[in-house]
C-alpha positions in Angstrom: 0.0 0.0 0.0 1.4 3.3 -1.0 2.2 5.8 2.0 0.5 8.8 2.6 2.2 12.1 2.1 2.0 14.7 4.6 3.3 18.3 4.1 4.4 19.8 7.2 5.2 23.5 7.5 7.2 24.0 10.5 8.1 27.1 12.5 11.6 28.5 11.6 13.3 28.9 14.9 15.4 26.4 16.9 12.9 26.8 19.8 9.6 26.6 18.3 10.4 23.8 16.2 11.6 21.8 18.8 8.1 22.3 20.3 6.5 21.8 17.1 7.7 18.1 17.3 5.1 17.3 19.8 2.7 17.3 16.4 5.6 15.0 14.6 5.3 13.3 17.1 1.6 12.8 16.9 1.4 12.1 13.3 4.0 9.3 14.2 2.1 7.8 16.1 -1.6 8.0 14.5 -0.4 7.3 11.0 2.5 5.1 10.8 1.9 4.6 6.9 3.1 8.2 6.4 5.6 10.2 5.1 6.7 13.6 6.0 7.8 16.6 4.0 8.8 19.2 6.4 9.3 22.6 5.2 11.4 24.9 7.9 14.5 27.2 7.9 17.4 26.0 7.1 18.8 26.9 10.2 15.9 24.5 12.2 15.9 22.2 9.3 19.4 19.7 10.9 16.8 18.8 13.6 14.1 16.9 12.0 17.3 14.9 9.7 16.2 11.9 11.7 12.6 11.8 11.7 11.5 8.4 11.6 8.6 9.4 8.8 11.0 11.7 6.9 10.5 11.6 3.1 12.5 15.1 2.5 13.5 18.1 4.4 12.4 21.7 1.7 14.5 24.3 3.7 13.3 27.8 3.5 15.7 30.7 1.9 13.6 34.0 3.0 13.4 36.5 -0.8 11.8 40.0 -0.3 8.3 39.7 -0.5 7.5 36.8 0.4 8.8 35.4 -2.6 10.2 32.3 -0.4 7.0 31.2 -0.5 6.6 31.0 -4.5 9.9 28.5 -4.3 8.2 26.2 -1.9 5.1 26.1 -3.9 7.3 25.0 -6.9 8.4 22.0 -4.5 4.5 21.2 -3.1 2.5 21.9 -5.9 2.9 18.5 -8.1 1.8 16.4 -5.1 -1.7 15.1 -4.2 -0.9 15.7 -0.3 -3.3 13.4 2.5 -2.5 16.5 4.8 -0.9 19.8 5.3 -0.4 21.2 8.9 0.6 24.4 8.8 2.2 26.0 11.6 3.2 29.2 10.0 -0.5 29.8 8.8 1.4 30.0 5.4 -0.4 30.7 2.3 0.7 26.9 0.6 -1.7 25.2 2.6 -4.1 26.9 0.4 -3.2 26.7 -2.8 -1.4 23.1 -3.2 -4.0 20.2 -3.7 -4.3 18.0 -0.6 -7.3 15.8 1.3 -6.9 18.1 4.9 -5.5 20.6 6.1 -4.9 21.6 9.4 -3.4 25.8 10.1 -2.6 27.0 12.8 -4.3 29.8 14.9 -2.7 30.7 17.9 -5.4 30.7 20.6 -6.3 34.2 22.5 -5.6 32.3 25.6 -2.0 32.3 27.4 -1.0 29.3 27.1 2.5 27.0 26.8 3.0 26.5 23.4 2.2 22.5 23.1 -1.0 23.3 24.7 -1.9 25.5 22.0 -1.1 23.6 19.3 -3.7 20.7 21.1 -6.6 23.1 21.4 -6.1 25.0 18.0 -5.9 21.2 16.4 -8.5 20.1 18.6 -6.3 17.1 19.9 -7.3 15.1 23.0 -3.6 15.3 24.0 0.1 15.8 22.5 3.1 14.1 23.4 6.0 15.9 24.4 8.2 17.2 22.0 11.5 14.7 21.4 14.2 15.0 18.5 15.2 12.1 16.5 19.4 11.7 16.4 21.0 9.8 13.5 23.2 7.0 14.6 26.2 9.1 13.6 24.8 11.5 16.4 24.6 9.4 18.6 28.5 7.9 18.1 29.9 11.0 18.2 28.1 12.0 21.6 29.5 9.2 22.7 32.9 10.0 21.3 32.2 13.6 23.3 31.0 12.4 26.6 32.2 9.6 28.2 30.0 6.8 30.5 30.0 6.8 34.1 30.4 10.2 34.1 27.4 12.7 35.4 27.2 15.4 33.3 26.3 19.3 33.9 25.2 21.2 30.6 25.3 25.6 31.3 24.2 27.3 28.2 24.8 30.9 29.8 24.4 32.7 26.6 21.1 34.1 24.8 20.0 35.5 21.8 18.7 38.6 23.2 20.9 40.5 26.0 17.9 41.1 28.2 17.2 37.5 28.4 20.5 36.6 29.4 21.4 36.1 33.0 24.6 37.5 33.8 27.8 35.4 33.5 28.8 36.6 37.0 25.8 35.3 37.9 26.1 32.1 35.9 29.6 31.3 37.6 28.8 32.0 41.2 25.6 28.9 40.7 28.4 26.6 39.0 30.6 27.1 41.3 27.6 26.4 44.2 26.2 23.3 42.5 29.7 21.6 41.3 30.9 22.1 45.4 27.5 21.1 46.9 24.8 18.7 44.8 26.7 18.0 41.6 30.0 17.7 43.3 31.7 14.8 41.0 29.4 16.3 37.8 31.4 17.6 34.6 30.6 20.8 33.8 29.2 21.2 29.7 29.4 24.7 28.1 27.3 25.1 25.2 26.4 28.2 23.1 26.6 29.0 18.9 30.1 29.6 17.8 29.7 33.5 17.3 28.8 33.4 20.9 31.6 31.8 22.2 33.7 35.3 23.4 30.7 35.9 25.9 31.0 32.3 26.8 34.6 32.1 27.5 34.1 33.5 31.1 32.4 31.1 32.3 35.2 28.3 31.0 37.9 30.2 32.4 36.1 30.1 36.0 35.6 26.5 36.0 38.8 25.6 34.5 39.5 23.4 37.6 36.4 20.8 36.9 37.4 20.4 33.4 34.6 21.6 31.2 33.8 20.2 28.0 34.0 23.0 25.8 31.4 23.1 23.0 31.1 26.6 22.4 32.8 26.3 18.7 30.2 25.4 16.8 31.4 22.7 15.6 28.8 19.8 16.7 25.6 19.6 14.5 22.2 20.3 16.4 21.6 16.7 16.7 25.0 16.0 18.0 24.1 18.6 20.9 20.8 16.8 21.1 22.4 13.2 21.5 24.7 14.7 24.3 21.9 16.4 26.1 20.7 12.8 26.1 23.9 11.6 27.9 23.8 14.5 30.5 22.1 14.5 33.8 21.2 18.4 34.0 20.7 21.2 32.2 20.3 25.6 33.4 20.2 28.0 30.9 18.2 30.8 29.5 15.1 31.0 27.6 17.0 29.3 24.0 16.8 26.8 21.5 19.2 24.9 23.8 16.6 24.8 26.8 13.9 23.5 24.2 16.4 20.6 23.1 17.0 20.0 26.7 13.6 19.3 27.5 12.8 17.2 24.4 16.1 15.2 25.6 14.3 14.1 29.3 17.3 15.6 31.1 16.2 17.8 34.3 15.9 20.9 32.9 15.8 24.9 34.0 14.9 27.7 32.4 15.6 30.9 33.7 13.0 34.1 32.1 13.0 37.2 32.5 11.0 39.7 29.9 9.7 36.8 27.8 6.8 34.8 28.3 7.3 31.8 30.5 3.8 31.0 30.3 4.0 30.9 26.7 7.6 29.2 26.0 8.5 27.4 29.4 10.4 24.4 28.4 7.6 21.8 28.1 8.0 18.0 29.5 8.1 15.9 32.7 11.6 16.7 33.6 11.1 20.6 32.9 10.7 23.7 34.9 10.6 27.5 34.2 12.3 30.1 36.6 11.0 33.2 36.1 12.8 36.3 37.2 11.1 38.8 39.7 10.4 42.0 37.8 10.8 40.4 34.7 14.9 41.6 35.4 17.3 38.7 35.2 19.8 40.4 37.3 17.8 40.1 40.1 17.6 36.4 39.7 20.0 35.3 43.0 22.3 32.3 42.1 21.5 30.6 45.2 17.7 30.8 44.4 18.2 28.8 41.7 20.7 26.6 42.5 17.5 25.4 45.2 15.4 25.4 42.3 17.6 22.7 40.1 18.6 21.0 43.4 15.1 19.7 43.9 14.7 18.7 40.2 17.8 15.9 40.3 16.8 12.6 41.0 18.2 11.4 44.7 21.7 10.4 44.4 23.0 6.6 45.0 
């Protein structure tokens, strides 16, 4: 029996399409027989590479006017499509021939962002977001990050400097957690390579419990994801990197401060938001949240 093709248009940015996985995720799982064209940025596009479903990744190259838009119809248009979910509320889902289609509305409610893609769908439920790492992910995680060894991932930088908490700050909890709860952890530094000056800080402070540098840039998304997967904690701003955290099942804290962390708290079982008071970051007091992640690691032993 020939398998059903599904055109999904996901959002464009690390976090959001992490989250957007939850409906991957769904489509998985109620319609094995599928497969999945998934239309994203290219920057977001390395984290659906191993989709189980996967027929073909259509990355999106932005053109004044929208004219992005005409490319991807070019790609879409020849195919008779079982279903088009549409998380960008896209014009395509309109105009290419297919048997449903589901677009997105974002509901005039606050809420976290899985939970509005499971009312404006009118799903029952939604499973938490996960990423799918290629076995060559996977091996070079391993390569990365050895066994036995508890891991502590730090991802102090942001993409926006009032969502940042500062390094100072960032060094004084490190310093707390790798002396009291996670004594014995290795410390992980992650941020993008063009980050990596504003990283450097907080490597130089812990240069005595060895961090594994992987501020470079060097290690594909799903690399990061598969050594999330081998980690045993993760603290860092509202990111990308918290989102991939989450998906992986590690404990996992995000720390807000002026955006929404109703809206884009990191979403699964493992997961907590920490928002700032006042919305400031810099009043966020490194032993506050050093409680915070404390209580989120399983009991040691």
């Amino acid at each position: 029996m020939p398998r059903k093709p599904i055109l999904f248009i996901a959002p464009t940015r690390i976090g959001d399409a992490v989250l957007a996985a939850s409906l991957l995720r769904h489509i998985q799982q109620t319609q094995p027989d599928a497969k999945v064209t998934i239309v994203t940025s290219a920057l977001a596009a390395p984290l659906y590479a191993g989709y189980p479903q996967l027929d073909r990744i259509i990355p999106i190259v932005k053109k004044p006017y929208n004219k992005h838009w005409l490319e991807v119809w070019k790609y879409t248009v020849g195919t008779r499509w079982d279903a088009v979910w549409d998380m960008r509320g896209s014009i395509i889902s309109y105009v290419v021939s297919r048997r449903l289609r589901h677009t997105y509305v974002p509901p005039k409610e606050i809420a976290p962002k899985v939970v509005q893609y499971q009312k404006a769908f009118g799903l029952p439920s939604l499973p938490p977001p996960v990423l799918w790492p290629t076995a060559a992910d996977t091996q070079a995680a391993t390569a990365l990050m050895a066994d036995k060894v508890n891991y502590l991932i730090l991802a102090p930088i942001a993409n926006w400097a009032p969502k940042e908490w500062p390094i100072t700050a960032f060094i004084a909890l490190a310093e707390l957690l790798l002396n009291g709860a996670c004594a014995g952890y290795r410390p992980v530094i992650i941020c993008a390579g063009h980050e990596r000056e504003r990283a450097q800080p907080l490597l130089d402070a812990l240069a005595a419990y060895d961090p594994l540098d992987l501020t470079n840039g060097d290690a594909p998304l799903l690399t990061i994801y598969a050594c999330m997967e081998r980690a045993h904690g993760f603290i860092g701003n509202d990111s990308g990197l918290m989102h991939m955290a989450a998906a992986a099942g590690i404990p996992t804290l995000g720390l807000f401060g002026p955006t929404p962390a109703d809206v884009y708290q990191p979403w699964g079982n493992t997961a907590k938001a920490l928002r700032a008071p006042d919305n400031d970051m810099a009043q966020l007091i490194p032993e506050a949240v050093a409680q915070v992640f404390e209580g989120m690691l399983p009991p040691r032993g």
